[in-house]
Z-matrix of the N, CA and C atoms (Angstrom, degrees):
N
C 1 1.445
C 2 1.530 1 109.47
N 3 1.638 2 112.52 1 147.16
C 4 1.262 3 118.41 2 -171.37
C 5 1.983 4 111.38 3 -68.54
N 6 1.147 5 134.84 4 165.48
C 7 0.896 6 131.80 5 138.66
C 8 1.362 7 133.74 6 -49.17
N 9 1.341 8 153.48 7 158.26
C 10 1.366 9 144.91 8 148.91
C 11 1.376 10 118.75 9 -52.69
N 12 1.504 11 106.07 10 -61.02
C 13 1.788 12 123.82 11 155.48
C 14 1.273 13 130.27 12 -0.13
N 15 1.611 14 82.43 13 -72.78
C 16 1.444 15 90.47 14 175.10
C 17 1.354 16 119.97 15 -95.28
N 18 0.895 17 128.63 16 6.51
C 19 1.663 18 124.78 17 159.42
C 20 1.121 19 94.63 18 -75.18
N 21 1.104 20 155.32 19 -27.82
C 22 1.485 21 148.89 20 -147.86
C 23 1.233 22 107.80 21 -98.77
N 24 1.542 23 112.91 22 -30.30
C 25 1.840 24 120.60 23 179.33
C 26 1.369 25 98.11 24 -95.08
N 27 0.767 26 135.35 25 -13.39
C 28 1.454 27 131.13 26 -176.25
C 29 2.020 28 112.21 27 -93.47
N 30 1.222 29 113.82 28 -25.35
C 31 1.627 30 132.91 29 168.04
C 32 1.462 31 89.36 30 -75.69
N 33 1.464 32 121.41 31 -71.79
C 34 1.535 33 114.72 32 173.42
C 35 1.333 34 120.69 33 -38.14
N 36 1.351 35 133.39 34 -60.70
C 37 1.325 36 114.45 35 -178.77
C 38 1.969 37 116.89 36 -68.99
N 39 1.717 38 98.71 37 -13.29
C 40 1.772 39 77.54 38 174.27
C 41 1.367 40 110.55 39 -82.91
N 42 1.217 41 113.79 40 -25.05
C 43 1.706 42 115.52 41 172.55
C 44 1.678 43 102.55 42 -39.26
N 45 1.224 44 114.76 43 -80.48
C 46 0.893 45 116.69 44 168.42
C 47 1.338 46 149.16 45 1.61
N 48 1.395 47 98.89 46 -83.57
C 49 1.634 48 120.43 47 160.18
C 50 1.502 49 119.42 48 -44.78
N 51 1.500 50 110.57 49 -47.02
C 52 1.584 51 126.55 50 -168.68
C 53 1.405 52 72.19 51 -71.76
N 54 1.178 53 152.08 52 -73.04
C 55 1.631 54 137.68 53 -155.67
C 56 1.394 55 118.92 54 -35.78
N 57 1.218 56 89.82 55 -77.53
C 58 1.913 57 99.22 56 159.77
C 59 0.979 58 141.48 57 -66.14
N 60 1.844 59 120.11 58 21.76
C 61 1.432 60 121.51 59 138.59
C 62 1.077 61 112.06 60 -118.94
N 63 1.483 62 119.01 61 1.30
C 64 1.315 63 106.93 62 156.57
C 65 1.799 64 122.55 63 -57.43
N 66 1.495 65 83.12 64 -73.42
C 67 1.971 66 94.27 65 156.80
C 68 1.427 67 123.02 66 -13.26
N 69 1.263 68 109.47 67 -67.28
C 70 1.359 69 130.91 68 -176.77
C 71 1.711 70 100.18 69 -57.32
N 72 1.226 71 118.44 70 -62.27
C 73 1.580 72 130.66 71 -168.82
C 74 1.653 73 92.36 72 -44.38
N 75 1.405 74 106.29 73 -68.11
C 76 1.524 75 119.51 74 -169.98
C 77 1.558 76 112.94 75 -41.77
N 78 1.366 77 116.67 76 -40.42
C 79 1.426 78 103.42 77 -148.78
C 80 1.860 79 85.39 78 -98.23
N 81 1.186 80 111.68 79 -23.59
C 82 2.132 81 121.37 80 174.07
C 83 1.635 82 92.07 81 -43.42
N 84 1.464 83 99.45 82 -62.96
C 85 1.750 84 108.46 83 -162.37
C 86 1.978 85 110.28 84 -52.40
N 87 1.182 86 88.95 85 -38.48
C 88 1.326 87 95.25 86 -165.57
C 89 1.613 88 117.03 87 -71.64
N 90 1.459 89 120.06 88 -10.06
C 91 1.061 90 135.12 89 -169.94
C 92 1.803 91 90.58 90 -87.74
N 93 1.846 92 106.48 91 135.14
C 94 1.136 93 119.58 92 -176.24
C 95 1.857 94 135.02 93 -131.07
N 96 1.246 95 142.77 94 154.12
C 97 1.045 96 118.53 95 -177.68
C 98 1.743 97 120.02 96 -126.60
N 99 1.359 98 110.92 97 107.96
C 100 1.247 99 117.12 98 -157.15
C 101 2.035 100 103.15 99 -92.11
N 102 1.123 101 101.51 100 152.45
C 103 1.492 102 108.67 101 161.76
C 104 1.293 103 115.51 102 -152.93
N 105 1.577 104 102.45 103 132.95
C 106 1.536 105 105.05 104 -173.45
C 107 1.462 106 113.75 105 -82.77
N 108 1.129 107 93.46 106 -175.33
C 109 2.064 108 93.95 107 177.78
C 110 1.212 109 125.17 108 -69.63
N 111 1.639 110 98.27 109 -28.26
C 112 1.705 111 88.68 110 171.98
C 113 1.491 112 120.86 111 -99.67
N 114 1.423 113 100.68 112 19.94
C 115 1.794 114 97.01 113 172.55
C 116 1.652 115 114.01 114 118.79
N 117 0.759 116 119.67 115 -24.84
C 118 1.826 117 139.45 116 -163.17
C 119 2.028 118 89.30 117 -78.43
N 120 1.181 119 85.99 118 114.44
C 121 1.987 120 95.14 119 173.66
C 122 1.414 121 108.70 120 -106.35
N 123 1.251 122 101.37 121 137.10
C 124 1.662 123 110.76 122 155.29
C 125 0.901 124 121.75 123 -119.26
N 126 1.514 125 131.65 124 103.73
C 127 0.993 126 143.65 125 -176.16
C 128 1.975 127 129.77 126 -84.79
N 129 0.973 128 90.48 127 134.71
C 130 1.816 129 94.52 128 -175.23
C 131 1.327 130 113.85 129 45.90
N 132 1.614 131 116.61 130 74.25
C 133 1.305 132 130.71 131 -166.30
C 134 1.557 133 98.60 132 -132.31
N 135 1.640 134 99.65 133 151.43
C 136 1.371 135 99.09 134 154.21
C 137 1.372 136 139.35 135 -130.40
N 138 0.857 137 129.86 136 154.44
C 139 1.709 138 121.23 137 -167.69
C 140 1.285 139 114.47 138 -66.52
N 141 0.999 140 152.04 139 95.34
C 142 1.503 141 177.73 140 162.59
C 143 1.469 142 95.68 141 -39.87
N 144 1.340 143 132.61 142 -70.86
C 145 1.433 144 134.06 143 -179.65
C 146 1.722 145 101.76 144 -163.81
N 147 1.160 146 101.60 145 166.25
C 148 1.761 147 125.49 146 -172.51
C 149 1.681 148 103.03 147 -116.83
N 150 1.296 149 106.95 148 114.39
C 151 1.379 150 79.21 149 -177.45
C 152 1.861 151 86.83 150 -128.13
N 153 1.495 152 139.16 151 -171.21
C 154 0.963 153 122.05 152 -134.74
C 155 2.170 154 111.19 153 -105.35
N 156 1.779 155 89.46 154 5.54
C 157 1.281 156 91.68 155 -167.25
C 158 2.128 157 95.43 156 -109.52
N 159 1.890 158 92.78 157 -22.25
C 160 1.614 159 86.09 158 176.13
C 161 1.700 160 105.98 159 176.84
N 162 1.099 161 143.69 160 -157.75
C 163 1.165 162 124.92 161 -136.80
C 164 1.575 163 82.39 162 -139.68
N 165 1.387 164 106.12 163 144.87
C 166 1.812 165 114.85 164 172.49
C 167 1.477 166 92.76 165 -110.49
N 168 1.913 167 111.61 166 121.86
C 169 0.920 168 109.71 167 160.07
C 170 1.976 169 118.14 168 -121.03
N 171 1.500 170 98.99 169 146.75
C 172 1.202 171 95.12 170 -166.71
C 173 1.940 172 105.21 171 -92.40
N 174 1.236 173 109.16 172 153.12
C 175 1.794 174 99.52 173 179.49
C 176 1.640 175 86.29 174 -147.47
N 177 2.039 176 93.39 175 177.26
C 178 1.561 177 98.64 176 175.53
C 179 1.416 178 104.08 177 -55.55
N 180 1.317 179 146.75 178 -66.85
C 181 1.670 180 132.59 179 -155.24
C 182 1.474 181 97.11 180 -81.54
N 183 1.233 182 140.61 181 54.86
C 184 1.350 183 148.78 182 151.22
C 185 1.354 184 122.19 183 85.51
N 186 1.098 185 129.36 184 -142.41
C 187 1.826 186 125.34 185 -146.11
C 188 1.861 187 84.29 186 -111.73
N 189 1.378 188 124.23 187 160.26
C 190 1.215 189 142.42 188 -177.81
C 191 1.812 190 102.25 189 -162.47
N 192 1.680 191 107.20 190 128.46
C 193 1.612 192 98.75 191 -179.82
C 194 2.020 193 80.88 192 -107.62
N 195 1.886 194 93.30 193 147.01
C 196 1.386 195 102.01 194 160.89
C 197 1.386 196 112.99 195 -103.15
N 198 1.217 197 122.02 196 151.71
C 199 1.716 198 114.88 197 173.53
C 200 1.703 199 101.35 198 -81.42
N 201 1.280 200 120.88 199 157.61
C 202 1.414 201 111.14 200 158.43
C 203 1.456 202 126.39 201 -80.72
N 204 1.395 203 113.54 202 -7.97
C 205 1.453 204 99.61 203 154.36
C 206 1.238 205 134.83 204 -73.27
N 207 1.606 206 107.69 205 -5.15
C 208 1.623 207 110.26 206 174.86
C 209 1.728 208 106.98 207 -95.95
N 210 1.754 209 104.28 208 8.59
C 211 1.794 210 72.73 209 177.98
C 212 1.578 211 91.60 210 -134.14
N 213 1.759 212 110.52 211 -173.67
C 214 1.318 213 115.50 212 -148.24
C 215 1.728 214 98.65 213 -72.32
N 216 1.370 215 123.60 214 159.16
C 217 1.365 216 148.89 215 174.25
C 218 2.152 217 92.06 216 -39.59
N 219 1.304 218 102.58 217 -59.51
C 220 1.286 219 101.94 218 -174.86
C 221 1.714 220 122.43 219 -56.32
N 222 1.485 221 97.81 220 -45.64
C 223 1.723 222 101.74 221 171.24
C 224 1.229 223 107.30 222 -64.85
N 225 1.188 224 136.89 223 -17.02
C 226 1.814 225 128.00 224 -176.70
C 227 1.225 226 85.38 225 -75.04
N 228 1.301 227 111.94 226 -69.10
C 229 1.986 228 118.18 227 -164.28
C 230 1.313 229 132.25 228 -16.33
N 231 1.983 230 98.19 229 -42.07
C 232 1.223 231 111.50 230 -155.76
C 233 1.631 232 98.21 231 -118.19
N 234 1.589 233 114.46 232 20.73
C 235 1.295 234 115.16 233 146.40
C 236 1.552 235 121.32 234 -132.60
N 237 1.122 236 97.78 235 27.43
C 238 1.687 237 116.05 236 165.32
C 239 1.850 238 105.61 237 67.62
N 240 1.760 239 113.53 238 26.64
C 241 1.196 240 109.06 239 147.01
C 242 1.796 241 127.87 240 -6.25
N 243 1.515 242 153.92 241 140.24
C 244 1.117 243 139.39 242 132.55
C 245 1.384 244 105.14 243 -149.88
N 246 1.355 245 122.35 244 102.71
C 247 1.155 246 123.97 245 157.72
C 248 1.357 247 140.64 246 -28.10
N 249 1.401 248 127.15 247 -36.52
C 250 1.021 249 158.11 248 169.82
C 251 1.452 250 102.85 249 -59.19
N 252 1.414 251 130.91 250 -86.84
C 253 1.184 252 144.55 251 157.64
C 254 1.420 253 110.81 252 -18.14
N 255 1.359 254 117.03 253 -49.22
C 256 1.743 255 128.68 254 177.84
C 257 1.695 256 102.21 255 -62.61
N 258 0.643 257 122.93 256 -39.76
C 259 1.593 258 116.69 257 -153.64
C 260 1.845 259 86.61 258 -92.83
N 261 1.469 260 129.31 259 -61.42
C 262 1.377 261 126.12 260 175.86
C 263 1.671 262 116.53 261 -38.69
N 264 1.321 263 115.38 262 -29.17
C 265 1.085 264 124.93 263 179.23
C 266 1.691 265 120.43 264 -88.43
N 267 1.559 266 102.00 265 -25.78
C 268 1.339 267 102.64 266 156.16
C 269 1.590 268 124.66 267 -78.30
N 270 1.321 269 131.83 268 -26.17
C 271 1.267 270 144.54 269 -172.73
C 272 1.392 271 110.07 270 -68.98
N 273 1.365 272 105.38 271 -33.39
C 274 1.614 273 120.32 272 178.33
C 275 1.304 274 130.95 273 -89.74
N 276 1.525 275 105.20 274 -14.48
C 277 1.531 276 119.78 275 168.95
C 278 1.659 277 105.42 276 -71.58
N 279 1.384 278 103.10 277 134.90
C 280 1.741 279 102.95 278 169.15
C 281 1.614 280 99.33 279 -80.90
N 282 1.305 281 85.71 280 147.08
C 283 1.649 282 106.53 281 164.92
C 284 1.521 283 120.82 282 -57.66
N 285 1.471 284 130.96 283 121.34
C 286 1.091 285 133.50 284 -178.10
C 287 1.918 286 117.52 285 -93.55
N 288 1.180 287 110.52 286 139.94
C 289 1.566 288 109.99 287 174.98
C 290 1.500 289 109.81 288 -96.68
N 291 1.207 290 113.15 289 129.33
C 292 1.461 291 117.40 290 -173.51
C 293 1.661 292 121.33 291 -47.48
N 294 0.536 293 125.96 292 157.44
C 295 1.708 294 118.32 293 160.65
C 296 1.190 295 97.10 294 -92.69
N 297 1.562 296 104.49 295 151.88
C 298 1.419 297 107.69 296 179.66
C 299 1.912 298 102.08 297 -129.52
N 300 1.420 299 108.89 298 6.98
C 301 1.395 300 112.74 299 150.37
C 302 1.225 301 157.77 300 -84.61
N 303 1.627 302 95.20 301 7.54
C 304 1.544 303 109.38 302 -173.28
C 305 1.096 304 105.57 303 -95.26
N 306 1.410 305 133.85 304 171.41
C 307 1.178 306 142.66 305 -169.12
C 308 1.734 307 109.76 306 -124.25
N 309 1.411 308 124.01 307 157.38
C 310 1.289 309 123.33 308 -153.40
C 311 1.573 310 96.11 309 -99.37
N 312 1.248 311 127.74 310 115.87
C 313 1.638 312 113.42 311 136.02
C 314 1.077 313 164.59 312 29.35
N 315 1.000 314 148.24 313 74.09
C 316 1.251 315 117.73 314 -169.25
C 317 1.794 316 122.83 315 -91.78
N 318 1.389 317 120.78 316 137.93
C 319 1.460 318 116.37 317 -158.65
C 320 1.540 319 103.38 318 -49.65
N 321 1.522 320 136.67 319 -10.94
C 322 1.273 321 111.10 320 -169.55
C 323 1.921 322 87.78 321 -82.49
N 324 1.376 323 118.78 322 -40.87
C 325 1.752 324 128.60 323 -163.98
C 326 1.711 325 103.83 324 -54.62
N 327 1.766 326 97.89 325 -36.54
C 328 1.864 327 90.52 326 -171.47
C 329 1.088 328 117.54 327 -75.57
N 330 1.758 329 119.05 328 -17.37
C 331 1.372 330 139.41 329 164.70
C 332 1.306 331 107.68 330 -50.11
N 333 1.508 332 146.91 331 -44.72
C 334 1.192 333 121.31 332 -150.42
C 335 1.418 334 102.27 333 -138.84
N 336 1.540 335 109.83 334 142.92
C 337 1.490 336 118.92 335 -142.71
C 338 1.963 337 106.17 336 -65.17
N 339 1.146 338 104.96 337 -14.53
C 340 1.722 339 86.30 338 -156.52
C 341 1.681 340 107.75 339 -121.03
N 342 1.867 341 101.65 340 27.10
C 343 1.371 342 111.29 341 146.89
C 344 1.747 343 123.34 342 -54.49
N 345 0.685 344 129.19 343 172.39
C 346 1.740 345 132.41 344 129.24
C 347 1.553 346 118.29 345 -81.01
N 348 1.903 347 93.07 346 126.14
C 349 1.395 348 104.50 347 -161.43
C 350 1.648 349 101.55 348 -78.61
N 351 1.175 350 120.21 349 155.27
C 352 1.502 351 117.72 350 147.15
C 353 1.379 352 122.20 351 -100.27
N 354 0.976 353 100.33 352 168.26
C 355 2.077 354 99.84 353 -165.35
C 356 1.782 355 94.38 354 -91.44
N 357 1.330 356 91.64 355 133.38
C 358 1.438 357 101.51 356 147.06
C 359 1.590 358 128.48 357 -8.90
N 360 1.529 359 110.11 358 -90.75
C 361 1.210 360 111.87 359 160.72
C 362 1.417 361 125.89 360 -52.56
N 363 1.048 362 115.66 361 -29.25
C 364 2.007 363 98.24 362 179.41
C 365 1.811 364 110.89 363 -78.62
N 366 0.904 365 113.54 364 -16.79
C 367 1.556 366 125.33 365 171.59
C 368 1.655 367 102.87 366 -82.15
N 369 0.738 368 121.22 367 -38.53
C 370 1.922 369 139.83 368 165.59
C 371 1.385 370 88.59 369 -49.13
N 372 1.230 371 113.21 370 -89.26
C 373 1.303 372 106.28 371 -165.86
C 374 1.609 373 130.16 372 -63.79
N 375 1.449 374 115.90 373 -0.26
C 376 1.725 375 103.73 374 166.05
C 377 1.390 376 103.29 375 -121.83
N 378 1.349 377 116.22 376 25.80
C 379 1.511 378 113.13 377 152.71
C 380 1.791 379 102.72 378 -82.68
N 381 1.265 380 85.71 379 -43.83
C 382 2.101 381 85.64 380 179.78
C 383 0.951 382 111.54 381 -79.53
N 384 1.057 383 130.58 382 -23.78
C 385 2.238 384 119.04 383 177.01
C 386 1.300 385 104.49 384 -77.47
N 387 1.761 386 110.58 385 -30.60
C 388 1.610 387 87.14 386 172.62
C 389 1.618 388 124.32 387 -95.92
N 390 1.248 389 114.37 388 21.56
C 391 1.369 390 133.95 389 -168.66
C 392 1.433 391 122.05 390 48.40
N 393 1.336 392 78.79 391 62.57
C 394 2.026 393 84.46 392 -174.22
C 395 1.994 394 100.91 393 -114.86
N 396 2.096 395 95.73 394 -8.43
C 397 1.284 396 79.64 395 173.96
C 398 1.572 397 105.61 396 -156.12
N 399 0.898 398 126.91 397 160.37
C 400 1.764 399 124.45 398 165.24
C 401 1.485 400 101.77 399 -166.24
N 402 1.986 401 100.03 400 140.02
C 403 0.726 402 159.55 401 -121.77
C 404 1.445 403 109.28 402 -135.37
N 405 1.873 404 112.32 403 114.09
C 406 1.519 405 86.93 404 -179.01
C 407 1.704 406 77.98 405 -145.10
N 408 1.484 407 110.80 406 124.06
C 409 1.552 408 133.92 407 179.98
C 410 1.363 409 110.02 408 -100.67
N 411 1.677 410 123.39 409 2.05
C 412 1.805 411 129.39 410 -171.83
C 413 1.917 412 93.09 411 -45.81
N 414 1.687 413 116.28 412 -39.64
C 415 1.304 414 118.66 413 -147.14
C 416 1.082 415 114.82 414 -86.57
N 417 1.451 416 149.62 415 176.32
C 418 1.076 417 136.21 416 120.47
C 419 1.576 418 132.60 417 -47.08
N 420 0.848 419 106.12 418 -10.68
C 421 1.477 420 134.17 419 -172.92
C 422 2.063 421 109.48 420 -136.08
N 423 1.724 422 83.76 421 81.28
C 424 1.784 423 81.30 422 -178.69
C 425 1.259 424 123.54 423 -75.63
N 426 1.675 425 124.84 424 162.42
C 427 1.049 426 129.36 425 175.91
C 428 1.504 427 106.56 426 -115.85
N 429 1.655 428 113.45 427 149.25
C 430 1.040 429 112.80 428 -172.35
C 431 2.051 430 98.04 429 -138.97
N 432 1.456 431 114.74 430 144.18
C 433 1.404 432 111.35 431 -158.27
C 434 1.587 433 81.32 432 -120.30
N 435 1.370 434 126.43 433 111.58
C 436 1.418 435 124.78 434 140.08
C 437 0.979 436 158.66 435 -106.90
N 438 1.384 437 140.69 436 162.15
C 439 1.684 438 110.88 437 -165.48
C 440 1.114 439 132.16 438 -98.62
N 441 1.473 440 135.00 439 112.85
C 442 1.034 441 140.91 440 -118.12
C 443 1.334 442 117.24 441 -62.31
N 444 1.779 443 113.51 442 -26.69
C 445 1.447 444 125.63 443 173.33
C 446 1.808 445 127.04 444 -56.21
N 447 1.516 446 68.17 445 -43.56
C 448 1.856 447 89.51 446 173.90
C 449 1.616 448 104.95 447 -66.53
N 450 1.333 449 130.90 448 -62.40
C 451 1.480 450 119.82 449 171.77
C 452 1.313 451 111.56 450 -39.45
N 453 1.438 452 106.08 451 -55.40
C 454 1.879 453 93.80 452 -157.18
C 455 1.683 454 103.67 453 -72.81
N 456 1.431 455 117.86 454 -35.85
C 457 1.784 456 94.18 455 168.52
C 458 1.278 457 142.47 456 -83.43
N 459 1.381 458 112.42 457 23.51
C 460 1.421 459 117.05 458 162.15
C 461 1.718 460 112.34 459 -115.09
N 462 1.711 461 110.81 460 163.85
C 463 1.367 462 98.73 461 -150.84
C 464 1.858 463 89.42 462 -92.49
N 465 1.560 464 103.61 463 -156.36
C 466 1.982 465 119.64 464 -153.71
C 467 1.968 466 74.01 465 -80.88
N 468 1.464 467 117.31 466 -56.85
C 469 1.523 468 87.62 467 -163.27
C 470 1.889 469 130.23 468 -50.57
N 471 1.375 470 85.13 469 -37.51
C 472 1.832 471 97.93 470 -179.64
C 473 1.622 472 99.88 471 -67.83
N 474 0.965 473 128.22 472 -28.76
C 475 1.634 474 114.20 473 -173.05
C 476 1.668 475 114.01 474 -96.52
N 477 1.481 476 106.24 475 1.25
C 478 1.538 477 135.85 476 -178.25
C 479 1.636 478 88.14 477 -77.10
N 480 1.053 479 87.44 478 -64.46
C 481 1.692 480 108.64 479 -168.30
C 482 1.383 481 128.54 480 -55.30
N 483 1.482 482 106.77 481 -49.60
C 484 1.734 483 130.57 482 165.71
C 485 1.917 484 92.34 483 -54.40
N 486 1.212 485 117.88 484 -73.94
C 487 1.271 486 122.12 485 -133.27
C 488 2.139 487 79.74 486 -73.86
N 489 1.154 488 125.76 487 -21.67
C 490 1.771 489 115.66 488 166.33
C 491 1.492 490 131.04 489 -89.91
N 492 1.361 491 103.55 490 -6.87
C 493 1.616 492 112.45 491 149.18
C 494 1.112 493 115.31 492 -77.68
N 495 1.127 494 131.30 493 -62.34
C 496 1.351 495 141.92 494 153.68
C 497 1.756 496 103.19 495 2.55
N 498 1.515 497 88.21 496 -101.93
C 499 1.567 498 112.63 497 -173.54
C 500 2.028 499 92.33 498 -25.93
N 501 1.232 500 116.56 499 -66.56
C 502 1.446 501 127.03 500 -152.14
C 503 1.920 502 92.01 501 -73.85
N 504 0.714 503 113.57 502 10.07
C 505 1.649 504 100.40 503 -171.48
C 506 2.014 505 93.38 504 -119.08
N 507 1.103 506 118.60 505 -26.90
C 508 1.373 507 128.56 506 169.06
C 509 1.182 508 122.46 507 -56.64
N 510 1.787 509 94.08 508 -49.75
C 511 1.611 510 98.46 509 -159.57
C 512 1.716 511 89.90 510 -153.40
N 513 1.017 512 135.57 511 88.85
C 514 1.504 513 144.01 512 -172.75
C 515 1.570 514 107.42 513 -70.69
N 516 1.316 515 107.90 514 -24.77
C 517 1.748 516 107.53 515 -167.45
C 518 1.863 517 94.62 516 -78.05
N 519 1.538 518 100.08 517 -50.98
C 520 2.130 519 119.37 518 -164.38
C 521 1.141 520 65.15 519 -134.05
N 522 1.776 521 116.29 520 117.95
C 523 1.575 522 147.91 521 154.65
C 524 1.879 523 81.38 522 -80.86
N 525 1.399 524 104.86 523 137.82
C 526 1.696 525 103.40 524 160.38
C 527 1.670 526 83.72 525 170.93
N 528 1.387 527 94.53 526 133.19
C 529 1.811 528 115.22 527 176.24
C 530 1.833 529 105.95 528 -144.19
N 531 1.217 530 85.73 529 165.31
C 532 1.780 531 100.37 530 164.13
C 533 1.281 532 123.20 531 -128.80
N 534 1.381 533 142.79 532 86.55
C 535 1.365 534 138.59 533 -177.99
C 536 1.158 535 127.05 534 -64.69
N 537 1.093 536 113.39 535 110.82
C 538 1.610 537 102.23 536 -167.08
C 539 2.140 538 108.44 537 -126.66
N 540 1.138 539 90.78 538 170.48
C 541 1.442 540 94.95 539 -168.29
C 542 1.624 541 121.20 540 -80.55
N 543 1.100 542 118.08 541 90.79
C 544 1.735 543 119.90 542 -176.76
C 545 0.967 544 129.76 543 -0.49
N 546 1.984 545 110.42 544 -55.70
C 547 1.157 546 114.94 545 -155.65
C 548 2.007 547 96.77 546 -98.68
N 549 1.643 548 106.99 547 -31.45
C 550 2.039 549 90.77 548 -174.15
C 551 1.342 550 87.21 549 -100.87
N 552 1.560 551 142.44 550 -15.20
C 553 1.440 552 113.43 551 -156.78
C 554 1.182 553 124.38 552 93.29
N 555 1.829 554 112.35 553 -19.42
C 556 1.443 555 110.98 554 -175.59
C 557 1.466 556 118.07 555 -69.72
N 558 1.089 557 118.94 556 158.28
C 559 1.366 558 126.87 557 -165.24
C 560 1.873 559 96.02 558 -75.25
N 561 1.031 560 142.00 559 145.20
C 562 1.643 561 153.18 560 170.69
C 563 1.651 562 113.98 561 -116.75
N 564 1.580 563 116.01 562 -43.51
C 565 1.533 564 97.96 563 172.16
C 566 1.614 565 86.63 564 -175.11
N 567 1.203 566 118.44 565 -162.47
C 568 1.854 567 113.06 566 -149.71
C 569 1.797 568 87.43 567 168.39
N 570 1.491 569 106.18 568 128.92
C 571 1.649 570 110.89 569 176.31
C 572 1.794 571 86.60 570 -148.29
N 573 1.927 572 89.27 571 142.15
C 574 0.853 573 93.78 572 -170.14
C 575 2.133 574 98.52 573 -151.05
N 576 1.206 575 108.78 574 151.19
C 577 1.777 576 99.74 575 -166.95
C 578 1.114 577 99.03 576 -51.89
N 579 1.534 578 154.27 577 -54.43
C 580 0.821 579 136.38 578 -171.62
C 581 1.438 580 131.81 579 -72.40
N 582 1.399 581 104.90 580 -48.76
C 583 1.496 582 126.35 581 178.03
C 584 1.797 583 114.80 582 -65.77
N 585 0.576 584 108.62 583 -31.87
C 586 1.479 585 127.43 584 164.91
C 587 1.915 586 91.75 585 102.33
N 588 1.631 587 104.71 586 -144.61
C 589 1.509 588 114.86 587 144.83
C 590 0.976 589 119.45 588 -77.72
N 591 1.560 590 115.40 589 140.16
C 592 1.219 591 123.84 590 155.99
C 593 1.704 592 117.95 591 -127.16
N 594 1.448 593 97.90 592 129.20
C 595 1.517 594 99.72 593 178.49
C 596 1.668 595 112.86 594 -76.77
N 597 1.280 596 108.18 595 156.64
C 598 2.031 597 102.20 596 172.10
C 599 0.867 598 99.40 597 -119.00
C-alpha cells in the first residue's frame, strides 16, 4: 500500500508540470505571423502592445512597431484599428516641447526593454543641434538630410527604424519621408505607407 506522502508529492509534481505546459502552450500560441501590404513578413512574432496608430511587435532580433496603414484591412479589424478615433485623439493631445536635456542611447540600450527610454523628439533634437541632421516636414512627403557617417555606421535595423520615425513624426496621418545624404544629396532610403522602407 501507497503512502499518503507520497501521493501528495506526486499531485504536487503534476500540478506542477501541468503549469509549465500550460506556460509553455500559452506563450507557443501567442507567437504570430504578420504580412504587410507591401510584402514585408514577420514571422513568429508577438504582439508586445497595441497602441492606437499600430501594433509593437516583439521578434528574435528585437521589437519593430508596424503602422496600421501598412497592414491588411483585416489585421486592423481584429485589433480595433479606427482612424477616425486616431486623428480626434491626436487633435486633443497638447503639443509637447522637446527636452533638450536628455541624452541619446545607444542602439544596443533602445533595444532592450528595461533601459530608460528617450523620446523620439529629444534625440531629434541633438541630432540637429549637433548637425548631424535636418529635417524638413513643409511636404507631405518629408525630407530628411543626414550625415553620411552617421548612416553608414549604424546597422539596416536602426536606419529601418530612424527613416519610420521619421516618416511618422512628419506626417502621422501618411508616414512618408526621403533620407537623403547631407553632404551629395543622394537619395539613401525613402518609407512610405504603402511602399514600406526602402533601402538604396
Amino acid at each position: 500500500m501507497e503512502s499518503k506522502s507520497g501521493r501528495i508529492a506526486r499531485v504536487k509534481y503534476w500540478r506542477i508540470s501541468l503549469a509549465i505546459l500550460a506556460a509553455v502552450s500559452a506563450s507557443l500560441a501567442l507567437a504570430d505571423d504578420f504580412k504587410t501590404i507591401d510584402g514585408k513578413e514577420y514571422k513568429n512574432v508577438t504582439v508586445s502592445r497595441v497602441e492606437p496608430d499600430g501594433i509593437v511587435l516583439k521578434t528574435k532580433s528585437g521589437i519593430s512597431k508596424v503602422y496600421f496603414v501598412e497592414l491588411p484591412k483585416e489585421v486592423q479589424k481584429r485589433f480595433g484599428y479606427d482612424p477616425a478615433a486616431l486623428q480626434k485623439s491626436e487633435e486633443l493631445q497638447p503639443k509637447q516641447k522637446p527636452n533638450k536635456t536628455a541624452a541619446v542611447s545607444t542602439p544596443t540600450a533602445r533595444a532592450t526593454l528595461d533601459t530608460p527610454k528617450v523620446s523620439f523628439t529629444d534625440a531629434l533634437a541633438k541630432l540637429q543641434s549637433k548637425g548631424l541632421l535636418h529635417l524638413d516636414c513643409s511636404s507631405p512627403e518629408g525630407r530628411a538630410w543626414i550625415d553620411p557617417l552617421l548612416w553608414a555606421m549604424n546597422d539596416a535595423s536602426w536606419k529601418e527604424n530612424v527613416t519610420r520615425n521619421l516618416a511618422a513624426y512628419c506626417n502621422p496621418k501618411y508616414p512618408s519621408i526621403y533620407i537623403l545624404d547631407a553632404q551629395s544629396g543622394r537619395e539613401l532610403a525613402s518609407y512610405g505607407p504603402f511602399e514600406g522602407f526602402k533601402a538604396k
